[in-house]
C-alpha positions in Angstrom: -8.5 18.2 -39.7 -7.4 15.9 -37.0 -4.0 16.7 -35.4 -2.4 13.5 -36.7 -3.4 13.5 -40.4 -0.3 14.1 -41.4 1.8 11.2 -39.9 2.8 8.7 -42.3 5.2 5.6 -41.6 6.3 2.8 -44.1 6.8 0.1 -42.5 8.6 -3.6 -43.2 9.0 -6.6 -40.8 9.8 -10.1 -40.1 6.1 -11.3 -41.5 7.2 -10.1 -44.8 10.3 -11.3 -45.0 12.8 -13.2 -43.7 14.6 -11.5 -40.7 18.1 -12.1 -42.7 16.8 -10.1 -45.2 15.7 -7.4 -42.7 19.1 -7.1 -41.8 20.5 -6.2 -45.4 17.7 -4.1 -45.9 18.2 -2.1 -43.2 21.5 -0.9 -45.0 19.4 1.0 -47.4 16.8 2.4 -45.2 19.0 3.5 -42.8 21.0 5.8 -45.5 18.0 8.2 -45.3 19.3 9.4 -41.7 22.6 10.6 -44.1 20.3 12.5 -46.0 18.0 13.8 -43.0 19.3 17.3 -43.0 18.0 17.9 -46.4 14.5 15.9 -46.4 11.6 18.3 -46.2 9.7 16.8 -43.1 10.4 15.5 -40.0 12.0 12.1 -39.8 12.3 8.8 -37.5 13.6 5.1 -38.7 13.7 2.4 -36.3 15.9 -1.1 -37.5 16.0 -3.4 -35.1 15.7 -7.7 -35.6 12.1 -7.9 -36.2 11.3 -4.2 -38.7 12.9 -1.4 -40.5 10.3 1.3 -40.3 10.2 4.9 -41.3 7.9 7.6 -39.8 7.3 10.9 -41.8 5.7 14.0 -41.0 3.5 16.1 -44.0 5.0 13.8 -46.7 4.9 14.9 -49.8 4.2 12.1 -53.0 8.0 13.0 -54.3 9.8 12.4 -50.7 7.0 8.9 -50.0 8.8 7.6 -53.6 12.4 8.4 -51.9 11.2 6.4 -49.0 9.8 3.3 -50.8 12.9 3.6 -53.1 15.4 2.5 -50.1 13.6 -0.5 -49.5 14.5 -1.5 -53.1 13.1 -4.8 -54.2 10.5 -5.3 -51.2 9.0 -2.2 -51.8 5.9 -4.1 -53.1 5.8 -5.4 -49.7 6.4 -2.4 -47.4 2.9 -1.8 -45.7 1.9 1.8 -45.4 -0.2 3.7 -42.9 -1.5 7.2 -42.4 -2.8 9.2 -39.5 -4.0 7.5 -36.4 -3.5 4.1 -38.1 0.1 4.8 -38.4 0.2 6.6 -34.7 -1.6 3.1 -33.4 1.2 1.3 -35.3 3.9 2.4 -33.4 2.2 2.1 -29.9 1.7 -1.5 -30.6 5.3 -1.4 -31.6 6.6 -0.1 -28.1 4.3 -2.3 -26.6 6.1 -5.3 -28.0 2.9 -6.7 -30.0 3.9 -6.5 -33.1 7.3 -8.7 -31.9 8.4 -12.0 -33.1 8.4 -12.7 -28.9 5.1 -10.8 -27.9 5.3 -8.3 -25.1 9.3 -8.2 -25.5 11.0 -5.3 -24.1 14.3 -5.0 -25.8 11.8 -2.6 -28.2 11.6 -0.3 -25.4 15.8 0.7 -25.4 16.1 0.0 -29.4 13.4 3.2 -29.5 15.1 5.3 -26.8 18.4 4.3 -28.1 16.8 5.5 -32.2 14.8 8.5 -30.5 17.4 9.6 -28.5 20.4 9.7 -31.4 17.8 11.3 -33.8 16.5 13.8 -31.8 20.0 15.2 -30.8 21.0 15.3 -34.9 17.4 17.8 -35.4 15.9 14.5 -37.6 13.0 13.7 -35.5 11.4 17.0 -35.3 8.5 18.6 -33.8 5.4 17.4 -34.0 6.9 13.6 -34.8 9.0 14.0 -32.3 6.3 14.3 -29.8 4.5 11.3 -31.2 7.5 8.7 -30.8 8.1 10.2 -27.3 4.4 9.5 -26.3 4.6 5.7 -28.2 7.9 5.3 -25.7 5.9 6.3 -22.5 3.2 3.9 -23.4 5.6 0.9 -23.6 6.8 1.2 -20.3 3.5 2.1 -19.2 1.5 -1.0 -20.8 4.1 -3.2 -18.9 3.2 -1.7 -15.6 -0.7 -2.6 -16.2 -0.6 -6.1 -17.9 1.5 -9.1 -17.8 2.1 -8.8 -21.7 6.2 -9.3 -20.5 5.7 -11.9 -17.9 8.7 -14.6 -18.2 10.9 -14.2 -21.2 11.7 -10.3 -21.8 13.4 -10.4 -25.4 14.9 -12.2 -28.1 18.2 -12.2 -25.9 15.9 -14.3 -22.9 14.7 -16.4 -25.9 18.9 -17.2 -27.1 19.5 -17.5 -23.3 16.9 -20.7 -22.7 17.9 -22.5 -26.3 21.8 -22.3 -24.7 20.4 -23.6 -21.4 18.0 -26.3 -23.2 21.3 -26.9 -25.4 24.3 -27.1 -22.5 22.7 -27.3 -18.7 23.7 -25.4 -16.2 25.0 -22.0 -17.1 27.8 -21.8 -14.2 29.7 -23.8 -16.6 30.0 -22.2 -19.5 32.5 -19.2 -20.4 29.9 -17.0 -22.5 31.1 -13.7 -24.3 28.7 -10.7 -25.1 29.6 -8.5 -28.3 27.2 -5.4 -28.4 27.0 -3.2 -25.1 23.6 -1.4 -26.1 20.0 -2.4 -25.0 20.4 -5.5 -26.2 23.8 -6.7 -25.1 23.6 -5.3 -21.8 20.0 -7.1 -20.7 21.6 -10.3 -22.0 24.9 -9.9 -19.5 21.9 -8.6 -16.9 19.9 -12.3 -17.2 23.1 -14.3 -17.8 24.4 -13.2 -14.6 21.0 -13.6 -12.9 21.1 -17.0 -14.5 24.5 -17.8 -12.7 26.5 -17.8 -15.7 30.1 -18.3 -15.4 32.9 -15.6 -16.7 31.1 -12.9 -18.4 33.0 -10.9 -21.6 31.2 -8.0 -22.5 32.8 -6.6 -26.4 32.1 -3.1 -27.4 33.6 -0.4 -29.3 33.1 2.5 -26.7 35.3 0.8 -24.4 34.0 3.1 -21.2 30.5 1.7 -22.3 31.6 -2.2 -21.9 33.3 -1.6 -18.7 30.3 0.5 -17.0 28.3 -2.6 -17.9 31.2 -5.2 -16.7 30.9 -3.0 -13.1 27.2 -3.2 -13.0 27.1 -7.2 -13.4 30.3 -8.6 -12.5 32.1 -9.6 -15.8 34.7 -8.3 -18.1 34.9 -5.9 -20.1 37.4 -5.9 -23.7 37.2 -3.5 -26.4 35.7 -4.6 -29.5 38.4 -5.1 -32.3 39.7 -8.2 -34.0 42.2 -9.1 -31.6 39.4 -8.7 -28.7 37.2 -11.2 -31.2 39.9 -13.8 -31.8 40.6 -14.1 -27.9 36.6 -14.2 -27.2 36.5 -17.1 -29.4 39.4 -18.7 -27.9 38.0 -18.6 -24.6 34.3 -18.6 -24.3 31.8 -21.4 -25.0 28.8 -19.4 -26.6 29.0 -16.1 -27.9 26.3 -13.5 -28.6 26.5 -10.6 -31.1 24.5 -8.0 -30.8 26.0 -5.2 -32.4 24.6 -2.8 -35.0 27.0 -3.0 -37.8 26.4 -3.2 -41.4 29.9 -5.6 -42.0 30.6 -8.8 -40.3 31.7 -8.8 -36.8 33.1 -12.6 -36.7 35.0 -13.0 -39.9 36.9 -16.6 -39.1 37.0 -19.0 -36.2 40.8 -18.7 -35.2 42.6 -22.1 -34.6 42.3 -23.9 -31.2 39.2 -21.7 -30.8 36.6 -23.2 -27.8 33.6 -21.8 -29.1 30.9 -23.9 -29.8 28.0 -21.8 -31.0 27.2 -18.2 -31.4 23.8 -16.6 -31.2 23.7 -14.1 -34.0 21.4 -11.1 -32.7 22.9 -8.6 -34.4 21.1 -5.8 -36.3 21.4 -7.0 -39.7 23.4 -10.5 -38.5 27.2 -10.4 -37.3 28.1 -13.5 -38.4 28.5 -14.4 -42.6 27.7 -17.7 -43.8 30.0 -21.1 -44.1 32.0 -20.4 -40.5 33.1 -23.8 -39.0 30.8 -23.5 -35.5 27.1 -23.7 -34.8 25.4 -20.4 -35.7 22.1 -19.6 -33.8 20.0 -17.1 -36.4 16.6 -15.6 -35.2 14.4 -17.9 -37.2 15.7 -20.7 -34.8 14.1 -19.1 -32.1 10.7 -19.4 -33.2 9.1 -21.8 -31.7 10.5 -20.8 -28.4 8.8 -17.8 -29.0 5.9 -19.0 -30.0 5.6 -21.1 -26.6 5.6 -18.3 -24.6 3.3 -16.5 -26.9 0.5 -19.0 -26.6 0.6 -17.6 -22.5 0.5 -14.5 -23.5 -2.8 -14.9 -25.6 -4.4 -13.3 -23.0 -3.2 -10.0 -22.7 -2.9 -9.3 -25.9 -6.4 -7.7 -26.1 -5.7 -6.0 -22.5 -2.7 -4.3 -24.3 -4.3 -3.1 -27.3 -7.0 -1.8 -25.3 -4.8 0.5 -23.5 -2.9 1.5 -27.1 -6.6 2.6 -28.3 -7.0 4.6 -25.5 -3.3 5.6 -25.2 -4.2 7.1 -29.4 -6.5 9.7 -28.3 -3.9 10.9 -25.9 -1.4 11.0 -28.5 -3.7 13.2 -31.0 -4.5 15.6 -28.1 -0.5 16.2 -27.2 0.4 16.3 -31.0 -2.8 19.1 -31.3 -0.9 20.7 -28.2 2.5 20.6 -29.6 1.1 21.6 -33.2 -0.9 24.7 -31.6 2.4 25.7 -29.2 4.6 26.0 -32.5 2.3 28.2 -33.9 1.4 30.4 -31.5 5.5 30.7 -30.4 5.5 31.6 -34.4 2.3 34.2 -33.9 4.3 35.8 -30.2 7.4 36.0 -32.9 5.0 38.3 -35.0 3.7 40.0 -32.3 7.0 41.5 -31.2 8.3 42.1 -34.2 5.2 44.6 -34.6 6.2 45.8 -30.9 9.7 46.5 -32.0 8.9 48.5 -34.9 6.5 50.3 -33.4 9.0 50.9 -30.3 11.9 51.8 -33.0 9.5 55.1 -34.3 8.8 56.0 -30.6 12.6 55.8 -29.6 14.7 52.8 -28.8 14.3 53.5 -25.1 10.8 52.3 -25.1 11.8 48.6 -27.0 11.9 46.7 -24.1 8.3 48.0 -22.6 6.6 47.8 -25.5 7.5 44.1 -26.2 6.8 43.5 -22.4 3.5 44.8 -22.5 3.0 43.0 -26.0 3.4 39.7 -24.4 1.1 41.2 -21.3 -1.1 41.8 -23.6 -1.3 38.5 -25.8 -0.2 35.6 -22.8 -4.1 35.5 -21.6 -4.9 34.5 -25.6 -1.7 32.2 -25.9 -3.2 30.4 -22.6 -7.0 30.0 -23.9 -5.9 28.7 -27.2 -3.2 26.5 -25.6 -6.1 24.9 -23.6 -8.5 24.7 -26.5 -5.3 22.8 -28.4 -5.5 20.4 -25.6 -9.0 19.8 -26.2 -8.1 18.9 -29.6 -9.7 21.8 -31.2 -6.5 22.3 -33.6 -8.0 23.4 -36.3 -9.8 25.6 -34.5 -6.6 27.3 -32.8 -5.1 27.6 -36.4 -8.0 29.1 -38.1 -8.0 32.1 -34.9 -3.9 32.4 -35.1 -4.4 32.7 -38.9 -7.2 35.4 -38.8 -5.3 37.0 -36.1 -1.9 37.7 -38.2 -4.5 38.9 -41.1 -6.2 41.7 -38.4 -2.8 42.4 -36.8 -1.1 45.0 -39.2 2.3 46.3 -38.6 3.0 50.2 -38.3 5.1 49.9 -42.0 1.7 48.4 -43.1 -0.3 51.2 -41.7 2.3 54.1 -42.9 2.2 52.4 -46.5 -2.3 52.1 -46.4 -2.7 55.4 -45.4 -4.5 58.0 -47.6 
């Protein structure tokens, strides 16, 4: 058995439908984080602009149909992947190559931001956990040893040359940011670089807008309607950014200045038939595929690295797989120690599981090491004969003649 047999992810993007869509589908898939705390496996979904993904450990058929049925009428379309296919997946992911702009690093924060938040409420679980964490090392690291993000960094860098092909010179333009997160922030970050004028930055952790207002010089406003009305009011070009599953721009108030906003948002901030200039994804395209064409290059550099980077990945998943069970077998082990202990006399409990562990860490080491070898299978074949040969005193007591 290899160690990452058992990963599964399901997987829609903006090649299989259009990135407006994305954004309503998200919705759905996104309800199976409510549900989380009673799905049988381990659990990861990434929505950003360009996918809604779900990652699955041990799936079984019943909870795969749960999956597929919260991508509702593009289930037909959602392309699955198993094992190392689906491990190799989301490497290319964090790497930014499977990205509407290649090499784009707004991926990197979107998967922090999705690993972080999911880890915290016990979703993505051991061993997936270790899996996303290793795709997230390898995005920062395939940046470090190829020029796959050389020039434009994101979809945000892509919005920020159509306004500057669009108006001129930044330092004239009043521009408002709603949406602190990855996103938001590296927009203020290049806008400022790009000597924008007054900078809003809109968000509804207030403390978040104004630590990224300090950073870069701009303003910070919480993000409600009054916030939004006055934005409008004052700014030439807005940017949304936010993740929010309900309009953020309802209505363009009278004597508003705004002349176009550059929907980002995760799905889109901004409904259909408002009187001003809505920039959507799709209308950055062919920018995108500009700076693609220069990027041709190291695309092969980066998937070489991901190849490689895989049979890391399946030798820290055999680790992690082989730690969890032999924490479970020391578990076993002292329970044996305590009963035992408990017919000698209580005073003796804590030496007996001392020298129980003294007795077992040399074994917990070699397998640990032979799990890092990738010899899983291996390590749970010995922990399982192991907790056959190992028979507790009841057992004994109970066997005896």
């Amino acid at each position: 058995m290899a160690a990452l047999d058992k990963l599964f992810s399901a997987s829609i993007t903006f090649r299989e439908i259009p990135t407006d869509k994305l954004g309503e589908l998200g919705r759905s898939v996104m309800e199976l984080l409510g549900i989380a705390p009673y799905f049988p496996v381990p659990l990861f979904v990434l929505h950003t602009c360009n996918r809604v993904e779900v990652y699955a450990w041990d799936v079984p058929q019943t909870a795969v149909e749960l999956v597929l049925a919260h991508y509702r009428d593009y289930a037909d379309r959602v392309v699955i992947r198993k094992g190392r296919e689906a491990a190799l997946h989301l490497l290319e992911v964090a790497a930014g190559l499977d990205s509407m702009l290649i090499g784009e690093t707004d991926i990197l924060g979107q998967l922090e931001e999705a690993y972080d938040s999911q880890v915290k409420a016990h979703i993505a679980r051991e061993p997936l956990r270790t899996v996303v964490e290793r795709a997230i090392r390898f995005g920062k690291m395939v940046r470090t040893r190829t020029n796959i993000s050389r020039g434009p960094r994101g979809l945000g860098s892509l919005a920020i040359i159509y306004v500057k092909e669009r108006f001129g010179d930044l330092r004239n333009l009043n521009i408002g940011i709603i949406g602190a997160g990855a996103v938001g922030s590296g927009l203020v970050k290049e806008l400022r670089d790009g000597g924008a004028g007054r900078i809003y930055v809109l968000n509804r952790t207030l403390d978040r807008a104004e630590e990224v207002a300090k950073k870069y010089g701009a303003i910070a406003m919480p993000l409600n309607g009054e916030s939004v009305a006055e934005c409008l009011k004052t700014c030439d070009v807005v940017f949304t950014t936010a993740l929010s599953f309900e309009p953020i721009i309802t209505e363009i108030p009278p004597g508003s200045k705004v002349k176009v906003i550059v929907d980002l948002g995760v799905p889109g901030n901004v409904p259909k038939g408002l009187p001003v200039d809505v920039v959507k994804l799709e209308d950055l395209e062919d920018i995108a595929a500009r700076y693609n064409k220069e990027r041709a290059s190291e695309i092969e550099k980066a998937r070489a690295l991901a190849l490689e980077e895989l049979d890391n990945v399946e030798r820290a998943v055999a680790k992690r797989i082989a730690e969890m069970e032999l924490s479970e077998y020391m578990q076993f082990v002292e329970a044996a120690a305590r009963e035992e202990a408990s017919r000698a006399g209580s005073d003796s409990l804590t030496a007996a599981r001392s020298s129980a562990k003294r007795a077992v860490l040399p074994l917990v080491e070699a397998l640990r090491e032979l799990a890092g070898r990738g010899k899983v299978e291996e390590v749970l074949e010995i922990i399982n004969e192991a907790r056959k040969r190992v028979k507790s005193p009841a057992t004994e007591r109970t066997s005896a003649p």
